[in-house]
C-alpha positions in Angstrom: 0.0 0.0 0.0 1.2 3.4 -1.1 0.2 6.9 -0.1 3.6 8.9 -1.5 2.9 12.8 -1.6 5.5 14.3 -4.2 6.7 17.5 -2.7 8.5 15.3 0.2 11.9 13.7 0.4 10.3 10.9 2.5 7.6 8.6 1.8 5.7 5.8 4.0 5.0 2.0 2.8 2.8 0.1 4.9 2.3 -4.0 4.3 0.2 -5.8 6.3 2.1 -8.7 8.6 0.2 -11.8 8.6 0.3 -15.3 8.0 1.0 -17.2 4.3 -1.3 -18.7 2.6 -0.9 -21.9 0.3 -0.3 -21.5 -3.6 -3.0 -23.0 -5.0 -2.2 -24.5 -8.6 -5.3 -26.2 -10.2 -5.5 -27.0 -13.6 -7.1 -30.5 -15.2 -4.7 -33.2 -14.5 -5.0 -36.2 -16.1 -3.6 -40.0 -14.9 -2.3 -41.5 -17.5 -3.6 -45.0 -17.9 -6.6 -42.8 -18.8 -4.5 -41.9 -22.2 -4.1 -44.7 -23.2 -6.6 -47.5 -21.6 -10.3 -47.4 -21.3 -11.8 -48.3 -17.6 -12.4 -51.8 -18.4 -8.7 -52.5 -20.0 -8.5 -54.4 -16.3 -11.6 -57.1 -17.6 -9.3 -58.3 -20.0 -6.4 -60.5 -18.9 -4.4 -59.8 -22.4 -4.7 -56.2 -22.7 -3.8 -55.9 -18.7 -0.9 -57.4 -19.2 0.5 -54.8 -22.5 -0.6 -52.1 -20.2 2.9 -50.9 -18.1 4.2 -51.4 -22.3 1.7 -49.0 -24.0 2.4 -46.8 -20.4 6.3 -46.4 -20.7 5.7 -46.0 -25.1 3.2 -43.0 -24.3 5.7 -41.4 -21.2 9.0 -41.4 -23.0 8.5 -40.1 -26.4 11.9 -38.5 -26.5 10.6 -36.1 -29.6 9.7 -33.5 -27.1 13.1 -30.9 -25.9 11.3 -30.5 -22.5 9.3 -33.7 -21.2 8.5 -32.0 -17.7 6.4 -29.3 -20.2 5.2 -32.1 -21.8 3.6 -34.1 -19.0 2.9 -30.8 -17.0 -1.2 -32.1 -16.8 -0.3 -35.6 -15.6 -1.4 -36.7 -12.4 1.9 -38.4 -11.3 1.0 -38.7 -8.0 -2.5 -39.2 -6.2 -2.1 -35.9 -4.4 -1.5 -33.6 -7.5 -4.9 -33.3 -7.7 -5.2 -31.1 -4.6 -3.2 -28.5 -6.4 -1.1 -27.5 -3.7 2.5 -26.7 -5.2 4.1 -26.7 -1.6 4.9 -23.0 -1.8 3.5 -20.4 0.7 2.1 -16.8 -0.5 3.0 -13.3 1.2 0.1 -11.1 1.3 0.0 -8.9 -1.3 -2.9 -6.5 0.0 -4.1 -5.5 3.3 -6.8 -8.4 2.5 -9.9 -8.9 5.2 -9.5 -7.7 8.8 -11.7 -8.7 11.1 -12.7 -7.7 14.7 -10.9 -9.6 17.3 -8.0 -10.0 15.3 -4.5 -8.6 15.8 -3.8 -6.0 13.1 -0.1 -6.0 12.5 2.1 -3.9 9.7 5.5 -3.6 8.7 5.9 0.4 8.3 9.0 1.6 6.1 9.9 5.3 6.0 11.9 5.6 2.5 14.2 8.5 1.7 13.7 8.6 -2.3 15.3 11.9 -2.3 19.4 12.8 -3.5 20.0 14.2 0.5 20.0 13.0 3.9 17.3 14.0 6.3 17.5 14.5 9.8 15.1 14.7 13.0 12.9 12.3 12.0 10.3 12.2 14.4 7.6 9.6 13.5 3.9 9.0 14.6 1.8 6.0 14.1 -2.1 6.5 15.0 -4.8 4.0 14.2 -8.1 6.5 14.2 -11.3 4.7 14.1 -15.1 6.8 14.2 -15.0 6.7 18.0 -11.2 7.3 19.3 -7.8 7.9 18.6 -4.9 5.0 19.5 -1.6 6.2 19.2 0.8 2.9 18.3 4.2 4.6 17.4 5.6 7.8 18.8 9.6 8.6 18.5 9.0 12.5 19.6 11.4 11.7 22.7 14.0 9.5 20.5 13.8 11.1 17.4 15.5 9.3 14.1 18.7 11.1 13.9 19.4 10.7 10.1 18.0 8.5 7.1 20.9 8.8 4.0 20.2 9.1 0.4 17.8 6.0 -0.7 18.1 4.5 2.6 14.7 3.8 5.1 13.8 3.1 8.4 11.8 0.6 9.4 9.6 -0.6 12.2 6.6 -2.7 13.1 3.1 -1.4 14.8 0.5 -3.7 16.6 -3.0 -3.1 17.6 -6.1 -5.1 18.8 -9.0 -4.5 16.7 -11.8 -4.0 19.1 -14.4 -1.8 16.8 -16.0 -2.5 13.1 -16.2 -0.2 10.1 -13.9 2.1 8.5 -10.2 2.3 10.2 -7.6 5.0 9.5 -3.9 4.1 9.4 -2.4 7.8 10.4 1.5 7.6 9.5 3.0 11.2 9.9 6.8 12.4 9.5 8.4 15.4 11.2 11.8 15.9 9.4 14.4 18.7 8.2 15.2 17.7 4.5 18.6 18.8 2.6 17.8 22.1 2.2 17.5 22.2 6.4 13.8 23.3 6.1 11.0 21.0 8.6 8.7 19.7 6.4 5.5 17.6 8.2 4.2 14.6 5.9 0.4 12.8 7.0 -0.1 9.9 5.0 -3.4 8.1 5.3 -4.0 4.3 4.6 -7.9 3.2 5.2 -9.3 0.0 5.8 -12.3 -1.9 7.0 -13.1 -4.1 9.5 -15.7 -6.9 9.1 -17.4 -9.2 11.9 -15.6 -12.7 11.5 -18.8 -14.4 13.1 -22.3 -13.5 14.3 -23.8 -14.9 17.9 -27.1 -15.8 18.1 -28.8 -16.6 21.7 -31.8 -17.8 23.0 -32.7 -18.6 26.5 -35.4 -21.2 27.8 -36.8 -22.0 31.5 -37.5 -25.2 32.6 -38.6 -25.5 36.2 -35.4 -24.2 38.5 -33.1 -24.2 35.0 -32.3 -21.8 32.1 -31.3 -23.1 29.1 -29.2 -21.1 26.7 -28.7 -22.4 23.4 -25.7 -20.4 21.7 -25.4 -20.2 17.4 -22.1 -19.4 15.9 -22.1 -18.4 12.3 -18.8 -17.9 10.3 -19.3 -15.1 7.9 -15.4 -15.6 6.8 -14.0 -17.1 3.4 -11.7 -19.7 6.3 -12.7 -22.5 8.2 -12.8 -21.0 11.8 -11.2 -23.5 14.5 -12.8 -22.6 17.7 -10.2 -23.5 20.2 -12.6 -21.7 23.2 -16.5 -21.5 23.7 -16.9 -20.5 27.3 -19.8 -19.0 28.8 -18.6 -16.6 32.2 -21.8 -16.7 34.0 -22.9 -13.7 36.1 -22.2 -14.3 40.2 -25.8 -15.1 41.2 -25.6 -17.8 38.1 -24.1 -21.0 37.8 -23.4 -22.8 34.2 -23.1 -26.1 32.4 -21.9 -26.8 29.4 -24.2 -29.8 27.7 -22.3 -32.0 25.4 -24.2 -34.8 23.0 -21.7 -37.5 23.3 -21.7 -37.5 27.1 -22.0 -41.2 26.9 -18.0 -41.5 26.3 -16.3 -43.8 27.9 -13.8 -42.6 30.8 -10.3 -42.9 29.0 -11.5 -41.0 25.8 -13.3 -38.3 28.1 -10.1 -38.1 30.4 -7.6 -37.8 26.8 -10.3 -35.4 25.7 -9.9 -32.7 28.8 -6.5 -32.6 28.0 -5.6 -32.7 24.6 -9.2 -31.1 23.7 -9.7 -31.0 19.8 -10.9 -27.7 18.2 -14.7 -27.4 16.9 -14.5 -26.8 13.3 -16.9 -23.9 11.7 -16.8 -24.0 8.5 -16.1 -21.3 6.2 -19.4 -19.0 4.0 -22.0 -19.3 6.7 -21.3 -22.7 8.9 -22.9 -22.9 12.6 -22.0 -25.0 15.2 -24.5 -24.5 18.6 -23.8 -24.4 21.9 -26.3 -25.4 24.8 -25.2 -24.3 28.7 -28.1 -25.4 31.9 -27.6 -22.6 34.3 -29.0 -23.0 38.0 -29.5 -19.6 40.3 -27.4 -19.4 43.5 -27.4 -16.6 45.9 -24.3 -17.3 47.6 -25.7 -16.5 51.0 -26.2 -13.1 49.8 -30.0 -11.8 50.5 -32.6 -13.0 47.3 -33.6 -8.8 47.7 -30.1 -7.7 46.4 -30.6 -9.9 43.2 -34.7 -9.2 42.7 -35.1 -8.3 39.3 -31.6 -9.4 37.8 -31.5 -10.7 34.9 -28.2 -10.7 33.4 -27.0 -14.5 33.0 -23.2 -14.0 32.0 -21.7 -13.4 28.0 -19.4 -15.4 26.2 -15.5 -16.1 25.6 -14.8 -17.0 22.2 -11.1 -17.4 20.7 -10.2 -19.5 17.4 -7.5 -19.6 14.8 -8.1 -20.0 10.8 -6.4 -22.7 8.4 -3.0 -21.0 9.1 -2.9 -20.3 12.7 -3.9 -16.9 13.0 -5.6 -15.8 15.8 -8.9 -14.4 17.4 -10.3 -13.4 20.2 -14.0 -12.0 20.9 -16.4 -11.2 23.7 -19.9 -10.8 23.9 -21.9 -8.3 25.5 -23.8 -9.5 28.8 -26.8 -11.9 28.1 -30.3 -11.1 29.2 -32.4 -13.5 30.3 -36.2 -13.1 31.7 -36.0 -10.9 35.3 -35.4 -13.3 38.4 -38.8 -12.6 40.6 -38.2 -13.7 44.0 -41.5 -15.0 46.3 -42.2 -13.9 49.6 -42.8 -17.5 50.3 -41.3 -20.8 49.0 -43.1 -24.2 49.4 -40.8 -27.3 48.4 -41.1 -30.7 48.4 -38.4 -32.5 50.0 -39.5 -36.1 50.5 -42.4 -37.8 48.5 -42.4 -41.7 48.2 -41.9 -43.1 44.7 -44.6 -45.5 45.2 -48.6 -44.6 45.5 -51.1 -47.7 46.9 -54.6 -46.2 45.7 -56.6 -45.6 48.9 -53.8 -46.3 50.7 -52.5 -43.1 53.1 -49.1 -41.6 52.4 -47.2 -38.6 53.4 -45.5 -35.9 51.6 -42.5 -34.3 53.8 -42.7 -30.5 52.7 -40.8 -27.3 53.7 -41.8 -23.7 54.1 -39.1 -20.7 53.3 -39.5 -17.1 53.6 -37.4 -15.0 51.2 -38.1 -11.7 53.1 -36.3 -9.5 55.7 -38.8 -10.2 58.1 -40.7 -12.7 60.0 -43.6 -14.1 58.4 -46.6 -16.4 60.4 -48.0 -18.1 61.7 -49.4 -19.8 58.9 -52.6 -22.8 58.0 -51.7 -25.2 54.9 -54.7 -26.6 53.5 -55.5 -28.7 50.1 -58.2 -26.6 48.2 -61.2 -28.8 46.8 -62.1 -26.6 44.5 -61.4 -26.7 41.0 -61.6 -29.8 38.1 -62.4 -33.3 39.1 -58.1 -33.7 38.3 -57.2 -31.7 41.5 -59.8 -34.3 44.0 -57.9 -36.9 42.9 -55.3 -36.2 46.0 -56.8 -35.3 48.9 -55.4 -34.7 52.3 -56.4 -37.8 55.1 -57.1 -36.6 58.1 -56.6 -32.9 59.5 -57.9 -30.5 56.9 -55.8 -27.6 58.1 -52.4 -27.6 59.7 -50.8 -25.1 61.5 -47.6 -24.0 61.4 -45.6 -21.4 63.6 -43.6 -17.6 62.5 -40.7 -18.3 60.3 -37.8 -16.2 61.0 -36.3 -13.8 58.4 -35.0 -16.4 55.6 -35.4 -18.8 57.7 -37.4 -22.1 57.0 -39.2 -25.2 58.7 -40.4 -28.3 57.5 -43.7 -30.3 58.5 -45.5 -33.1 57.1 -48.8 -33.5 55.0 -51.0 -36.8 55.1 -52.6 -37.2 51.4 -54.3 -40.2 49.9 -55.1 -41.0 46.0 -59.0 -42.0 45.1 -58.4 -42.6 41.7 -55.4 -44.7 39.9 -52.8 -43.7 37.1 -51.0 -40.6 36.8 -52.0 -38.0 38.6 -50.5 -34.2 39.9 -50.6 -33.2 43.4 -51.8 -29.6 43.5 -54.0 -27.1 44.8 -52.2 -26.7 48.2 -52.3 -23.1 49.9 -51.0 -21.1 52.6 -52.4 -18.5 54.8 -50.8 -16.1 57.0 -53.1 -15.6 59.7 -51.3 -12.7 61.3 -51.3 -10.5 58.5 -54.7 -12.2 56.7 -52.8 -13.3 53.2 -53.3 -15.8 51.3 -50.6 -17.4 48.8 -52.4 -19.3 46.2 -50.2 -22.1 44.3 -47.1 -21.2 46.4 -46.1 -24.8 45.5 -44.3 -25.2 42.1 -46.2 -28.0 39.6 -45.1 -31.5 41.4 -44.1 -34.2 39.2 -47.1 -36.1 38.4 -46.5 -39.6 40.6 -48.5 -43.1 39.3 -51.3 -44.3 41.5 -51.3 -47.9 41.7 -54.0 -50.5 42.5 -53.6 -52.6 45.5 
């Protein structure tokens, strides 16, 4: 890239720094048998045998000065046909840069002029549309002379962190021959493209979010993805869920330390991601996180077909706002088996999520509703009564129940009342799984 001004003794060239690619070389090669030999020579014993004859006749005609010309579009060897020459290709343009990549360039101030120049004080800025980075700046150890046709050279670096149009800012502060300063600004533009797109979506299931992560590669290379991470928030633990789970030990133990990279593929592949995150306070109060809803964002790094690294991270990822109850009823024993008719109990506890204390309380089994909620009724004792709960505190008790009808069936419709402060908390109890009634 060139952005030489005239009037001035000096002149910048910038080349990008990055990794080779292969030369490519792929014209129709031909293997020979098919010169010769039709593709069911092999059916006939005779003719096979004449074949390695007719081969070496057609191969060493001897007529021709240059026989590597000659047989330039046979396929000598079963990997010709890739095309790869086994030489590697400098860049020869600043090419596609994309964001999370490291932009590096070789920088060479050239003196083209008859003179030496002295006092060389160089800048190098990259300016995007938001800020200013300064990469190069020699005001304090200025360049004390470049001779007649000579240069100096140097290397800049710089983390590209923002998209769209980027300015490479090169500017020279010099006295030339005639001893007059002379200022030179050189500009070389570029843009920079999104290597990948994230796409989220978050599910709740019970006490779990789900969030299913797509990664599409909008690049012309295969992306290697050597890191997926998800960094949840601190009230939020995560899981990473893996379909081949089922692994046996040694290749899962071989596979946390040598772990292979995902493969995206190049014009638009995707590869998804699915992380189980569970909430957890931390023994901090439930009021400090009421209403968060940021889950975490993710830490992505890869390489392309030559090595060359990239780094991105997301912005935080919103999920649905965390509503935390005044009250929390949990099951915490329930027996796996149900007689029909026959009693059973249901060990239950009762947690306040307030500041203060809350009771005493009556837990009853409401009878109203479809003929699916009198399935399970409570035996005995219609209401039970249970003391103040302290300030996050909780206490457990026991419900008798009993089934009247068998197969599956859902436990629900039990309520709470506070009788101190006259509330009621209607389906304080999350949906039970539905438990099979047998007969006797």
């Amino acid at each position: 890239m060139n952005g030489a001004q005239g009037s001035h003794s000096l002149a910048f060239r910038v080349m990008r720094l990055c990794r080779p690619s292969f030369q490519v070389d792929s014209p129709l090669r031909l293997d020979p048998v098919d010169l010769v030999a039709d593709e069911d020579i092999f059916d006939d014993p005779v003719a096979a045998r004449q074949l390695p004859r007719l081969l070496e006749a057609q191969l060493s005609d001897e007529s021709d000065s240059d026989p590597s010309y000659s047989s330039r579009f046979l396929l000598h060897d079963s990997s010709d046909a890739m095309g790869l020459t086994g030489l590697l290709v400098l860049p020869q343009a600043f090419g596609a840069i994309y964001l999370g990549e490291t932009f590096c360039s070789y920088i060479s101030v050239n003196n083209s002029s008859d003179f030496e120049v002295r006092d060389v004080i160089i800048k190098a800025e990259i300016q995007t549309e938001r800020q200013r980075i300064l990469l190069l700046d020699s005001s304090k150890s200025p360049v004390e002379t470049i001779r007649a046709g000579g240069r100096y050279d140097f290397i800049v670096e710089h983390d590209v962190k923002e998209l769209g149009s980027h300015t490479l800012v090169c500017t020279a502060l010099y006295n030339d021959g005639d001893g007059e300063r002379k200022y030179l600004p050189q500009f070389f533009k570029f843009m920079v493209a999104n290597p990948l797109s994230v796409r989220t979506k978050v599910r709740v299931v019970k006490e779990s979010t789900f969030l299913e992560a797509c990664i599409e590669n909008h690049t012309k290379s295969n992306l290697l993805m050597d890191q997926v991470d998800f960094e949840p928030s601190p009230n939020w633990n995560a899981v990473i869920i893996n379909a081949d789970e089922h692994r046996s030990e040694l290749k899962s133990t071989t596979r946390e330390v040598f772990k292979p990279p995902i493969l995206v593929r190049s014009g638009g592949g995707i590869h998804n991601f699915l992380y189980q995150l569970k909430f957890s306070t931390h023994g901090s109060s439930p009021r400090k996180v009421e209403g968060s809803n940021i889950l975490g964002k993710l830490q992505l790094t890869w390489r392309t077909n030559m090595g060359e690294p990239g780094r991105l991270q997301t912005q935080q990822i919103l999920g649905s706002p965390i509503i935390r109850k005044e009250l929390e009823l949990h099951v915490v024993e329930m027996p796996d088996v149900i007689r029909l008719e026959r009693p059973f109990t249901l060990h239950m506890r009762l947690t306040t999520q307030i500041e203060r204390e809350l009771g005493p309380f009556e837990v009853w089994m409401s009878q109203n509703g479809s003929d699916e909620e009198k399935v399970v009724m409570v035996n005995g004792l219609q209401t039970m009564v249970i003391p103040r709960v302290e300030p996050h505190g909780s206490t457990d008790f026991h419900l008798n129940l009993i089934a009247t009808k068998p197969g599956v069936q859902r436990i629900a419709g039990i309520k709470v009342f506070d009788t101190r402060e006259k509330k009621s908390y209607d389906h304080p109890l999350p949906d039970l799984e539905r438990r099979h009634v047998g007969d006797v």
